[in-house]
N, C-alpha and C positions, 0 to 999 in steps of 0.2 A: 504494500500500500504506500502509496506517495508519502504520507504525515509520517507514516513512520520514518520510514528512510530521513527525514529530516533531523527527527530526533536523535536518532542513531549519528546522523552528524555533528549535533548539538554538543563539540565537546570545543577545547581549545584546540588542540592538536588538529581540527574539523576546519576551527575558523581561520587559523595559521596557514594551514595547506592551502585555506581557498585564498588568503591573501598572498599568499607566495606564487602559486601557481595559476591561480583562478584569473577568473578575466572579471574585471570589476566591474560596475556601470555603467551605463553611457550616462556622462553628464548631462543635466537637466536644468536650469538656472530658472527656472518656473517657480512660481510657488505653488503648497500644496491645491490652494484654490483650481487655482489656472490648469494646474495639470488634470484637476477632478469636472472641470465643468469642460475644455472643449473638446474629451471625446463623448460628455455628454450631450451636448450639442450637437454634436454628428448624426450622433445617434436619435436624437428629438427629431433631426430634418429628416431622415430617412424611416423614422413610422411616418412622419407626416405624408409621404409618398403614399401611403397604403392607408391610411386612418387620418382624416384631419379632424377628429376628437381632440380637444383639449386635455379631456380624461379618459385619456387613450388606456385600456386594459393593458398594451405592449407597455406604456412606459411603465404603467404601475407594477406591471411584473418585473420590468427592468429594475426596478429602483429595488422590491423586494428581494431580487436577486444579489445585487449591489449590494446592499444591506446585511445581508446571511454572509456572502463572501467576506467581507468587513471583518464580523464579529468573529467567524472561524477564523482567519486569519491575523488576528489580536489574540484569539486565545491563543492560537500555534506560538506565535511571539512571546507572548508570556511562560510560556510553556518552555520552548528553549531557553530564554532568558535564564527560569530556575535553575534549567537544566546547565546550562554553562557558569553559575554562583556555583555550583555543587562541585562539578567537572574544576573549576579551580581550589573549591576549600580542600578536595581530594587530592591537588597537584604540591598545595601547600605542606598539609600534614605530611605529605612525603622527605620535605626538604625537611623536617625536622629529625 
């Protein structure tokens, strides 16, 4: 399963490799705003091809969707996060 495999990378040795080796991201100088509204906006113009409802069912599924990916995606985060506090208090106790 995808989430896991995440987790499973959730260590330092995980994040280390991906900065050493990994390929980073493309820079983006957007703010969060701007990066969230104009593929919204694309996507508004192109129900509006097929539906010019203002309370388009498409968008409202769209956003419900948006939304659910959001929240899963903040746990996941949070979820590594622990997991990499932990992955270090465990790298620490070592050196002692």
């Amino acid at each position: 399963m995808f989430v896991d495999k995440i987790f499973e990378r959730a260590t330092i040795q995980g994040i280390a490799d991906y900065l050493l080796f990994g390929m980073g991201p493309d820079q983006d100088n957007r703010s969060y705003e701007e990066r969230l509204d104009e593929p919204y906006m694309r996507f508004e113009k192109a129900v509006e091809k097929y539906d010019k409802s203002k309370t388009s069912e498409l968008l409202d599924l769209c956003n419900e969707v948006s939304s659910e990916t959001a929240s899963v995606y903040m746990e996941i985060g949070l979820q590594v996060g622990i997991l990499l506090i932990s992955d270090m208090i465990k790298n620490k106790s070592r050196e002692k």
